[in-house]
C-alpha positions in Angstrom: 65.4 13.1 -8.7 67.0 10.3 -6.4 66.2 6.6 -6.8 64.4 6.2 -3.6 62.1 9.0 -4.3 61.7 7.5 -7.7 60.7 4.2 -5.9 58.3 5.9 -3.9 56.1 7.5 -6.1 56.2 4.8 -8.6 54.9 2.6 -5.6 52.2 5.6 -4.9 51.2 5.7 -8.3 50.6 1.5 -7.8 48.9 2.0 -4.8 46.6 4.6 -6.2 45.9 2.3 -9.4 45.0 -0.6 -7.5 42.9 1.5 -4.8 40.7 3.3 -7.6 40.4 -0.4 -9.0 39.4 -2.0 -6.0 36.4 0.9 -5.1 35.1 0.8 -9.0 35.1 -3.2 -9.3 33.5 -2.9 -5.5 31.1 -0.6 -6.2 29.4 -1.8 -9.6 27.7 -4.9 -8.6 25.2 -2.8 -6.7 25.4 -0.3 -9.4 24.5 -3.6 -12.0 21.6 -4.5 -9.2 19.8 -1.3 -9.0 19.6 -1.3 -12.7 18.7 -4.5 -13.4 15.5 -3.9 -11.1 14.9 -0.7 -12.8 15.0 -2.3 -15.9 12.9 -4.8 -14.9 10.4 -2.1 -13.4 10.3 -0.7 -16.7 9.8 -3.9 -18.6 6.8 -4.6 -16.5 5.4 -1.1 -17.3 6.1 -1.2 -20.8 4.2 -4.7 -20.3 1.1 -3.3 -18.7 1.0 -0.4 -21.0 0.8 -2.4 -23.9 -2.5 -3.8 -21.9 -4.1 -0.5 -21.6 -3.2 -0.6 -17.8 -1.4 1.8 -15.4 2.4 1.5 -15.0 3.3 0.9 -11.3 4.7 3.5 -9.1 8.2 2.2 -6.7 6.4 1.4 -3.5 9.5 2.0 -1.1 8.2 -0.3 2.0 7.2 -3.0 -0.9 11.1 -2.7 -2.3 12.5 -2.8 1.2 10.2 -6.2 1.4 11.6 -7.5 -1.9 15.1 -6.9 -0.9 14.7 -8.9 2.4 13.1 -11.9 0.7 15.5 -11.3 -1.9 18.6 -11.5 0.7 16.5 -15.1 2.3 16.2 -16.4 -1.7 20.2 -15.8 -2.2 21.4 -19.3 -1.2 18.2 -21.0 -2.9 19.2 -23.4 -5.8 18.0 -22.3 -8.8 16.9 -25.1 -11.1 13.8 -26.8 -12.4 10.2 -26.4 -10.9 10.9 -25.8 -6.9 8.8 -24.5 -3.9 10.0 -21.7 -1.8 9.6 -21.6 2.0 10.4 -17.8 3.7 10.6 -18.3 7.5 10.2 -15.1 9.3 7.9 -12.8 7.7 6.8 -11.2 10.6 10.5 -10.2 11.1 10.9 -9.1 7.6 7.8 -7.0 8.2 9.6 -5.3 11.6 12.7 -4.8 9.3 10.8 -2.7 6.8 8.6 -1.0 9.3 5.6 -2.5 7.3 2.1 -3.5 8.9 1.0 -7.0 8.3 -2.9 -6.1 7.8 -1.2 -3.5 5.2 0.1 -6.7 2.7 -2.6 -8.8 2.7 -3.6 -7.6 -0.9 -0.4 -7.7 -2.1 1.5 -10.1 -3.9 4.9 -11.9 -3.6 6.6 -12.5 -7.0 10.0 -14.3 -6.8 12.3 -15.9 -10.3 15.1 -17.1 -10.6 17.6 -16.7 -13.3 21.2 -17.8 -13.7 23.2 -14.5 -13.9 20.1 -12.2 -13.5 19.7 -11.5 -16.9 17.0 -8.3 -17.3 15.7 -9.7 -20.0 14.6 -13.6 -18.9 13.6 -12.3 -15.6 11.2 -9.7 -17.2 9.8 -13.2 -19.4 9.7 -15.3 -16.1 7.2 -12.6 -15.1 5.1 -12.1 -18.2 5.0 -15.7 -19.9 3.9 -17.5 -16.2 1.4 -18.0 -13.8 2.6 -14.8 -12.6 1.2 -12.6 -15.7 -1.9 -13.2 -13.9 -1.1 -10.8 -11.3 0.7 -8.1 -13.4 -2.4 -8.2 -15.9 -4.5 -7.6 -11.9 -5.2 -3.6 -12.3 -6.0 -3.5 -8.5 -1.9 -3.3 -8.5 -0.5 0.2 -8.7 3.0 -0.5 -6.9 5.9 -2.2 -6.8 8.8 -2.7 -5.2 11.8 -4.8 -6.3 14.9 -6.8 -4.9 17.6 -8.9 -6.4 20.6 -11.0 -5.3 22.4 -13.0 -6.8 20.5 -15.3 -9.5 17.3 -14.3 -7.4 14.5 -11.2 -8.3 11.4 -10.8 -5.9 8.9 -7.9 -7.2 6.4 -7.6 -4.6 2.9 -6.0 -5.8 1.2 -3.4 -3.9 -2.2 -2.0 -4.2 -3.6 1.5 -2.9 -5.9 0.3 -0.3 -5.4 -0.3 3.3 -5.1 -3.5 2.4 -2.1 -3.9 0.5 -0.2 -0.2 0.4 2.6 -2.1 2.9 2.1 0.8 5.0 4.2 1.5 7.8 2.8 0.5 11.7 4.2 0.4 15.2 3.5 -2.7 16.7 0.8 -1.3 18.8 -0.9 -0.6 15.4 -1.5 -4.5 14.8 -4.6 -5.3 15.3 -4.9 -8.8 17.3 -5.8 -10.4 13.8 -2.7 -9.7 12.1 -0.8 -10.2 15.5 -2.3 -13.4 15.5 -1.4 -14.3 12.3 2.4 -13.6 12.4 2.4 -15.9 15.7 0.2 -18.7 13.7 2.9 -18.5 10.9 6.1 -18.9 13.2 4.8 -21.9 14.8 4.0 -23.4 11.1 7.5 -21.7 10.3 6.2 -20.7 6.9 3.6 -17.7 5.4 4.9 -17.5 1.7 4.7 -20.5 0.1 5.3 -19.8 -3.8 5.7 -22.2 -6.7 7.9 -21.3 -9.5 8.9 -22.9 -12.7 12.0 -21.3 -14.4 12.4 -20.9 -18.3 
């Protein structure tokens, strides 16, 4: 075989190593996301099990809600007590097709953990104020969004109420209309305290 040729599939062969390199190392973190969350989800079952309670179902419109506030949290610090403001939830709620008077018997759970760690985020959620709500059986769903050092489970129920059903605009009533309009001119409807452990 000449030396050129030689050169040239030695160079393929580098280009192919580094290529299937680059798409594995690309493609894990949001391999590592999905199942952290799932392990999480299955924490917080295993939790409310062990309570004689029912295991929540995925709640697709609730997890497309958690990865939105999840994607606002991402450049939050992530340290000490702190207070978390999410501007635009009316817009979160158009980007997930949800219905505001469909969330108003939910509940917004965000923790934050250096390096996501399954484990500690599962305790931030059962050794805090938060148990309250996972210990709540009105709460059949959930759906569940990370980034970074950040995890947001948000709790659905299965009434009207809190289901995070989809709506059209026009399906608003004037209330919830209202409501979103109330909370951009106060620039704030979430306004959650956390302590980190």
């Amino acid at each position: 075989m000449p030396a050129t040729a030689m050169a040239s599939l030695k160079h393929f062969r580098l280009l192919l190593f580094v290529l299937l390199h680059a798409i594995f190392l690309l493609s894990s973190p949001v391999l590592s996301d999905d199942k952290d969350e799932d392990n999480v989800l299955q924490g917080l079952n295993s939790y409310r099990t062990s309570l004689r309670l029912p295991a929540l179902t995925k709640n697709e419109n609730a997890g497309c809600l958690a990865d939105e506030l999840a994607n606002k949290l991402e450049k939050q610090p992530c340290y000490g007590t702190t207070s978390i403001q999410i501007d635009n939830y009316c817009e979160l709620l158009s980007k997930c097709d949800i219905d505001i008077n469909n969330t108003r018997n939910g509940a917004v759970l965000p923790v934050c953990v250096p390096k996501l760690v399954p484990t500690l985020a599962l305790t931030n959620y059962t050794r805090t104020q938060y148990a309250k709500d996972l210990n709540d059986s009105r709460f059949t769903g959930a759906g569940l969004g990370s980034e970074d050092d950040w995890m947001v489970v948000v709790l659905s129920t299965d009434t009207a109420g809190g289901n995070f059903a989809a709506g059209a605009i026009s399906n608003v009533s004037k209330v919830g209309f209202a409501h979103c309009l109330a909370s951009e001119l106060v620039g704030t409807l979430v306004y959650v305290y956390m302590r980190v452990y």
